[in-house]
N, C-alpha and C positions, 0 to 999 in steps of 0.2 A: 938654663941660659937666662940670661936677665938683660935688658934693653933698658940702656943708661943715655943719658945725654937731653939736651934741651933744643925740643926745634922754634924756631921763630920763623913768621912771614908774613906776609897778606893774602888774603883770599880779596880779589872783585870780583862782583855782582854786579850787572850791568841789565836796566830796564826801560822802558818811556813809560810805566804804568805807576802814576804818580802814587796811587792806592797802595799798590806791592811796596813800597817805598816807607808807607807807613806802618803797611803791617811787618814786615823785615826788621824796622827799625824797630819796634813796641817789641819783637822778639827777640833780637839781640840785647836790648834794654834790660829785659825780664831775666837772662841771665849773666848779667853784668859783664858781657861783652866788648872789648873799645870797638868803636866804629864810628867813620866820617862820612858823611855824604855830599856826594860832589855833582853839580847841576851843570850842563852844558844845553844853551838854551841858542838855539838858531836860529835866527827872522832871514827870511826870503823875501826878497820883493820883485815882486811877477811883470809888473807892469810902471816905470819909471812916474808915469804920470799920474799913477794913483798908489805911493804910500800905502797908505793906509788898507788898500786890499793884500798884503801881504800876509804869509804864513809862517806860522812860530814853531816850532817844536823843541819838546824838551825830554834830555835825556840823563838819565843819572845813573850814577855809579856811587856802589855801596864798598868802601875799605875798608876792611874787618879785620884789623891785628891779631892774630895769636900766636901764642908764646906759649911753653909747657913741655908735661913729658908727653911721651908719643902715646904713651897707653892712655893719656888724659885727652888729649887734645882730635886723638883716632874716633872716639863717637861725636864728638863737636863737630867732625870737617863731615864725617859722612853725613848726621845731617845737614847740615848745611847745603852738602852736595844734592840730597834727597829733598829738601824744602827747594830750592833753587829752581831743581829739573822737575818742577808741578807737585810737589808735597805738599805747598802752601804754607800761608804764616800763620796759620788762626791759632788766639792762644785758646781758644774755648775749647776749640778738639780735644788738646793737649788735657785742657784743667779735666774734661770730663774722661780719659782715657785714663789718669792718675787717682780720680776718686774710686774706679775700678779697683 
């Protein structure tokens, strides 16, 4: 049996840990990847008469196109799915797991 055909999609990632953001990014980077990152940033204010004590948050989502055959694309999603749910982005794990 042989599994033919080209899936396309997106995968989001959705975090407020600006850091994961960089590291996520520096990882999909590394394997040449597309991916957008989209900032939705929220100001609260508490108290009318004082501005400025207001509260910010920010939250972002990561788009991550891919495209390909399934047997290519099937270790890319699981990890991705495996970094996402606490795997981590570090690429230093990764470099010193490879010079093994």
């Amino acid at each position: 049996m042989d599994m033919t055909g080209w899936i396309t999609g997106q995968v989001f990632l959705q975090t407020v840990d600006e850091i994961e953001v960089q590291q996520a990014s520096a990882w999909l980077t590394a394997r040449g990847i597309a991916f957008q990152v989209l900032t939705l940033s929220e100001r609260m204010v508490l108290d009318p008469q004082k501005p400025e004590d207001g509260v910010t948050s920010d939250r972002f989502s990561i788009a991550i196109q891919l495209a390909g055959f399934p047997q290519v694309l099937s270790p890319v999603l699981n990890d991705l799915v495996s970094r996402a749910h606490g795997g981590g982005w570090s690429l230093e794990d990764e470099q010193a797991l490879s010079d093994e």
